[in-house]
N, C-alpha and C positions, 0 to 999 in steps of 0.2 A: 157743659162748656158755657161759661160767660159770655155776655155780647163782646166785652171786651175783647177776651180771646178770638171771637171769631171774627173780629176784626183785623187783628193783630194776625190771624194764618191769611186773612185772604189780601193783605198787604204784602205778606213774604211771599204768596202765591203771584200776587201780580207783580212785584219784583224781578220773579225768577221768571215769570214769562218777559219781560220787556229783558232780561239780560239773554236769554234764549234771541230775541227781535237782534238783536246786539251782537249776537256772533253770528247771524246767519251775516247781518250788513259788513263785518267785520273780514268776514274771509270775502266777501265781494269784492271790498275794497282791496284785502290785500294782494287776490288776482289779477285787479287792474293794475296796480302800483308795481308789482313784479314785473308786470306783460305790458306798460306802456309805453316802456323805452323803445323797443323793436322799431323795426322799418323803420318808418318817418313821417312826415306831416301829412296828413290827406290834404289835395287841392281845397277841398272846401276849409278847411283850419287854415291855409295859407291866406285865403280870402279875409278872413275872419281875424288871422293878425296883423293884415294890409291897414284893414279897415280901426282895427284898435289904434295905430300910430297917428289917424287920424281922426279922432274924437268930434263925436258930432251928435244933434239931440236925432237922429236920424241915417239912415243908408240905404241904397237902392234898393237890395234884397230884402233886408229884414230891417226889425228897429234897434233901436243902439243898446238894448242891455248887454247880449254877448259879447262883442266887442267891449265895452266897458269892465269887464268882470277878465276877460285876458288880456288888459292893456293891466289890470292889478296884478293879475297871474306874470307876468312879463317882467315888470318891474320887481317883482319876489322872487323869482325864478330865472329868469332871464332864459336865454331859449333849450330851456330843457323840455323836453315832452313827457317827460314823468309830469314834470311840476305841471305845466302850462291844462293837462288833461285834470290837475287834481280836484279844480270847481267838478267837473264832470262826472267825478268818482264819486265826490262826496252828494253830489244831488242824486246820485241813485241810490245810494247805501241809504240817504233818507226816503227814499220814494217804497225800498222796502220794509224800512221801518213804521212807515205812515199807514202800508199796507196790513201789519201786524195789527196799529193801532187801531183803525179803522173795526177789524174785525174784534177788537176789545171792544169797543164801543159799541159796538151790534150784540154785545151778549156773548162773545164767543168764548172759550176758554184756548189754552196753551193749541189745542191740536187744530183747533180753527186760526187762530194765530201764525203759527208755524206752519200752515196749508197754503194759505193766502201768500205771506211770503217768500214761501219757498217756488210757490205757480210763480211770482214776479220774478225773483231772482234766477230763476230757469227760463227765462222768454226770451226769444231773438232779439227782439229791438231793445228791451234793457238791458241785456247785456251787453249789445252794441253800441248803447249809450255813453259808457264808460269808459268805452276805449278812446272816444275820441271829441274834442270840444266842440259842439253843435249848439245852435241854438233849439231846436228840434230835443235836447237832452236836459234843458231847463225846462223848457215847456210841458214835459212828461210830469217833471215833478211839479210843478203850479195846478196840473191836473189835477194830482192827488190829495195836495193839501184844502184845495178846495170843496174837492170831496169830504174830507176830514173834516172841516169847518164846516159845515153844511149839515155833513149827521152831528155834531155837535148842539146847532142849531136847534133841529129836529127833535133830538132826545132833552135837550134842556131847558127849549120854548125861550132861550133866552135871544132876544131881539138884538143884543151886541155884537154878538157872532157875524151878524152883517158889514160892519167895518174890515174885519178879517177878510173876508170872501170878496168885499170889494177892491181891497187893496189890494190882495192876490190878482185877481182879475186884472186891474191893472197896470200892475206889473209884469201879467201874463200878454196885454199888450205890449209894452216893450219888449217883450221877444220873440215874439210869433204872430203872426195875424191869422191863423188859425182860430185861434183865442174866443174870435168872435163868433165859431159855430158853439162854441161852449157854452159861451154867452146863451146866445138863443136856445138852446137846452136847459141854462137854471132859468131864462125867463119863461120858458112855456111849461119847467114844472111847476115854477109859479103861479101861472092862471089855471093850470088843470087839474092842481090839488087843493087840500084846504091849505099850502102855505101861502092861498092868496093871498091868505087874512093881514099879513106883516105888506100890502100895497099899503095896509095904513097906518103903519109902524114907521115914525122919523130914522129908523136906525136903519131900514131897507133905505131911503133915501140916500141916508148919508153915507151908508155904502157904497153904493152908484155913484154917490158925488165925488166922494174920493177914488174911487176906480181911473173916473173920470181926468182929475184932477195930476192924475201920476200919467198916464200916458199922453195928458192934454204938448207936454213941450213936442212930443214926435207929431201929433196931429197938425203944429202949427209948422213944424217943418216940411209937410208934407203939401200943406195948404201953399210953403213961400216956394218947395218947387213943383209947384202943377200936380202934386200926386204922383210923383214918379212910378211908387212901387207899384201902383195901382197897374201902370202899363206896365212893370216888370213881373209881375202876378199875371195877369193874361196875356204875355208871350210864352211865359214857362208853363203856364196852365196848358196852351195849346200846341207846344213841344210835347206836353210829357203824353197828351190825348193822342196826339198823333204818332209819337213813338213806342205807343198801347202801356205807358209808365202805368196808366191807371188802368190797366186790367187786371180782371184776377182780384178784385178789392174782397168780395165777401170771404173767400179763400185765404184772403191774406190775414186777415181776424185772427185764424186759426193757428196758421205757422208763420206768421211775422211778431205779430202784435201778441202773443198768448204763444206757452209751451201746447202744443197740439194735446198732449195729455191732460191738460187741465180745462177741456173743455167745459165737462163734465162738472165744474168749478162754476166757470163765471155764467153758462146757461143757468144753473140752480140758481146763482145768487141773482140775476136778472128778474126770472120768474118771481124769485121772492120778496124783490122790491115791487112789481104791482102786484102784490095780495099784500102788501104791508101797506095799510091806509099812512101810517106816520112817516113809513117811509118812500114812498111811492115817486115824490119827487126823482130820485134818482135812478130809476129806471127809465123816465123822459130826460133828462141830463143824459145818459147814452142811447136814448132811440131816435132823439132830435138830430142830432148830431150823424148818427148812423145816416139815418134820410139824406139832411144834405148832402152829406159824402158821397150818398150814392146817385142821388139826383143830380152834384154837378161833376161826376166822373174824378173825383178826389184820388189822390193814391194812399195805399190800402194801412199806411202807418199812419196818416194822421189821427185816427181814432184811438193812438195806442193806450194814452193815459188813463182811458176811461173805464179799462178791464180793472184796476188794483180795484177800484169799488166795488165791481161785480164780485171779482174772487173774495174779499172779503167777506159779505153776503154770501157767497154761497160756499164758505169753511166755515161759517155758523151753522147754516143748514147742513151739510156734511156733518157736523160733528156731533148734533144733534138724532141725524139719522143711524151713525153709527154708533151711536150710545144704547140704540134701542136692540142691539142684535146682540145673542150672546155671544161669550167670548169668543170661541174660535173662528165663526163669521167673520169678527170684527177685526180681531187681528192680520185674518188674510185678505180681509179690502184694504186696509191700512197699510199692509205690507205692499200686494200689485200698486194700489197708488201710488206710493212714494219710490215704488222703484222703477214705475215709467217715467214719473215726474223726471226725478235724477238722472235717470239714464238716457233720455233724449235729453233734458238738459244738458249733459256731458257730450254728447254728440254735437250739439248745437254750438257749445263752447270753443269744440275743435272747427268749425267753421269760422268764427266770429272774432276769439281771443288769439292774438298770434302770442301762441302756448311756447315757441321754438322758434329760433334765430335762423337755421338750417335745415335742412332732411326735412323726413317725411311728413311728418305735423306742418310745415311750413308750405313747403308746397297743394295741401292738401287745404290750405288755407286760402291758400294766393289762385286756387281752382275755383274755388267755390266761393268765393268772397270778393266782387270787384270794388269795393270799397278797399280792403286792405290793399289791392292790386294799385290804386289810387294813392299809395304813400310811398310807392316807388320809384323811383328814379330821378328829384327834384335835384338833389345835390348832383348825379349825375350832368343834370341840365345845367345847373349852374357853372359848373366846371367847366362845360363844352362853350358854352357864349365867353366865361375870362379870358377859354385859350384862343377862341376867334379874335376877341378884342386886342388882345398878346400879342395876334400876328399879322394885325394891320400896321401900318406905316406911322410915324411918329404923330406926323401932322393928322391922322383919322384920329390918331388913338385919344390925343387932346381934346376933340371936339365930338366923341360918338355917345348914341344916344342907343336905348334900347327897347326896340317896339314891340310888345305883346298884343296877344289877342285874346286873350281867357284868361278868368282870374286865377287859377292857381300860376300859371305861366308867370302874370304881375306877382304874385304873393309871394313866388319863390326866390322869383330877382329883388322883390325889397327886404326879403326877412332875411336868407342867404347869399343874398349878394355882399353887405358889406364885406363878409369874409375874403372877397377874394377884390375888393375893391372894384365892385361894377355900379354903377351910375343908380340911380332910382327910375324904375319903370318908368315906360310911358305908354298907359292903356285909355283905352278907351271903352271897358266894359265896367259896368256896373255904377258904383261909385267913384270906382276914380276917375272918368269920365268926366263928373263934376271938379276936379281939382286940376284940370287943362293939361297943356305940355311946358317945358321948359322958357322961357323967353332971355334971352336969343335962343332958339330952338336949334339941336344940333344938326350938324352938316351930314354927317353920314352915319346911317342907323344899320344897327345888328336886328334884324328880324325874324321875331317866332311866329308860329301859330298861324302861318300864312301860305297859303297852294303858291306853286311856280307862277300861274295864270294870273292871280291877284296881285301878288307884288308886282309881278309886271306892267298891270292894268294902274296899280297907287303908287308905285316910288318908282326912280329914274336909275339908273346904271345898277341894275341889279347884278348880282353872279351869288352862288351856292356856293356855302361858307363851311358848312359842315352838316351832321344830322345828329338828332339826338336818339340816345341808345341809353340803355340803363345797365348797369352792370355786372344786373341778374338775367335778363334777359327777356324781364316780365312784359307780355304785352299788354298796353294799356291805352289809355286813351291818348295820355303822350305821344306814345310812341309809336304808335300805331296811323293814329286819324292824322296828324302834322310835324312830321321827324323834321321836315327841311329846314336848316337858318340860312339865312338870306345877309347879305352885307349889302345896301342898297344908297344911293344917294336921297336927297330930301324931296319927299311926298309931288307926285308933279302936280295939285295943286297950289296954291298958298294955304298956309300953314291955318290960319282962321275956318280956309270956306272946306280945307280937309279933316279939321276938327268938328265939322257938324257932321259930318257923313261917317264918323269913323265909330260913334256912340252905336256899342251895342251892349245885349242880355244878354247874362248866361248862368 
């Protein structure tokens, strides 16, 4: 055989592996695109299309890429939830794709490729990514590509690859502040391996400078309001500590972040990055990051992005090991592998994807999944505040205003209110917070998200207007923690010194 030739087979070979990459992303996608219309918006997507209507280089929670990226989705789509999730679908179907690639570039062939990816495309949290638009579901994938760009780097000593990785970066701050444990993971495989060498490469600089450079406009929003999110990061930090959110982290590795069966995957490929001098870097990349997490009591999915690297690494090494056993071995590891892989993935799936509208798949869903539980009952709610407003007096109806207190509460009256012609929220959590209340401020307010005792305690001629109920019967955070609505007169302070007291987190 010519070199020719064997160039020409191992082209058509690596072809048909990346179109293999191709259909595993492909029925991904098509799971979510079938399965995303279901239910409805989770509170946190209501937040997050409050927040797009209102475009800003910054917002309380997070920075302004998500939001910017579903104010495009919104305008394409307008409020479909197929569409609106489709950024979300397509960023995993690439974060498994990258996964395949990854493991090309470590040496792997077809069955290392399709290991790695298929461990991703079977894991709780990526498959939970898809179903719904988070910014936590970009940030998964800026993990990965960074990865990708990095052993690029690594295998081809080419110092340009630095611009990628910085720009990535970020851009990985505009959507996460997470980003920054990442961060300190490629810096300290930095000084611990020989890629310190590139501290004296202009193209590491100009990496960092441009990283810099993209997330600088949200820095300077955050510089003109005091750091907001900084306090909105350690309120919810010490919500979710106290509410034991971050327990169970090392546990969660396992069956949150990674299919449980593919342990045996990203531990090998761990291992194999510190015994690989060239590649070594990236096993500090996930053990820097591991530390913090676990030193500042993190919850247990922020490390998720950091497993496609390991699996990739270690479906080389897998594939390598099982080349060395004769056939019949190798066929029956390859067979239990892939069909625990699958078959807890399949399990997983019925917890995660709402596979069914009704019956049993759906409730078995709405059990074990409070997330899904969280996309019920919004339109319900919305329905119940038009017909309260309906059945006030001409002159309330004129001048009424509607006061939330948690952001899907606000996200649900501003994204599904106009439907039924109800006013634009007036909250005081998070971001909107920053965009005030009405002026002239209205007379007499519809009230969510607020005990008998508090409304009593902030606004004047209260009475119980209705409750909110959903029309499945799902109980959830709605429905459950604050049913009451409230018809109340205006705030018994003034309207100023009760707008400083009303800002809160959530």
């Amino acid at each position: 055989m010519t070199s020719e030739q064997s160039l020409e087979q191992i082209d058509r070979r690596s072809r048909a592996d990346t179109f293999a990459l191709l259909g595993i992303a492909v029925v991904v996608a098509l799971t979510h695109l079938l399965t995303n219309g279901r239910y409805g918006f989770h509170r946190d997507e209501l937040q997050v299309l409050s927040d797009a209507r209102h475009l800003d280089w910054g917002f309380v929670p997070y920075p302004p890429l998500t939001p910017f990226v579903e104010r495009i989705g919104f305008s394409i789509f307008g409020l479909s939830m197929v569409g609106l999730r489709m950024f979300s679908v397509i960023a995993q179907a690439l974060a498994v794709i990258f996964t395949g690639l990854i493991a090309r570039e470590l040496g792997g062939g077809r069955l290392a490729q399709l290991a790695a990816a298929l461990a991703i495309a079977l894991s709780p949290l990526p498959l939970f990514e898809g179903t719904e638009f988070q910014y936590s579901t970009f940030d998964y994938l800026w993990w990965v590509l960074i990865a990708y760009f990095m052993i690029r780097l690594l295998k081809t000593e080419n110092p340009r690859w630095w611009l990628a990785i910085g720009a990535t970066i970020g851009v990985g701050f505009q959507t996460k502040y997470t980003m920054g444990f990442y961060l300190c993971g490629i810096l300290g495989g930095v000084l611990l391996t020989r890629a310190r060498r590139y501290l004296l490469s202009p193209w590491f600089w100009g990496g960092m400078a441009l990283g810099l450079l993209i997330c600088l406009p949200n820095v300077l929003w955050q510089v003109k309001h005091g750091f907001i999110s900084l306090h909105f990061l350690q309120h919810i930090h010490k919500r979710d500590v106290g509410e034991g959110r971050a327990d169970g982290f090392l546990s969660q590795q396992f069956w949150i972040c990674t299919n449980l069966f593919s342990a045996p995957l990203w531990i090998a490929g761990l291992l194999s990055y510190l015994r690989d001098r060239r590649y070594r870097m990236l096993a500090w990349m996930y053990l820097i990051p591991l530390t913090l997490f676990l030193l500042g009591n993190g919850r247990g999915y922020y490390l998720a992005g950091a497993y496609p690297m390991l699996m990739a690494m270690g479906g080389v090494g897998g594939e390598r090991w099982v080349a060395s056993l004769s056939k019949l071995p190798r066929q029956a590891v390859e067979v239990v592998f892939f069909t625990l892989l699958v078959g807890s993935g399949l399990y997983i799936s019925a917890v995660v994807i709402p596979w069914a509208p009704s019956g049993a798949l759906m409730n078995f869903a709405l059990k074990n999944n409070g997330d899904l539980r969280e996309e019920i009952g919004w339109d319900d709610l919305v329905k119940t505040v038009a017909g309260i407003r309906d059945s006030l007096p001409a002159e309330q109806r004129d001048n009424v205003g509607v006061m939330v207190r948690n952001y899907g509460e606000q996200g649900a009256i501003e994204i599904l209110g106009p439907a039924y012609r109800l006013p634009p929220p007036i909250s005081g959590t998070n971001s909107a917070w920053l965009r005030g209340y009405p002026v002239p401020p209205p007379s007499t307010l519809i009230v969510l998200g607020t005990s008998r005792d508090d409304v009593e305690r902030m606004y004047t001629s209260c009475r119980l207007a209705g409750r909110n109920r959903n029309a499945l019967g799902v109980h959830n955070e709605e429905s459950d923690d604050h049913p009451d609505i409230f018809v109340c007169g205006p705030p018994r302070l003034p309207w100023p010194e009760f707008w400083k007291e009303y800002q809160g987190f959530g």
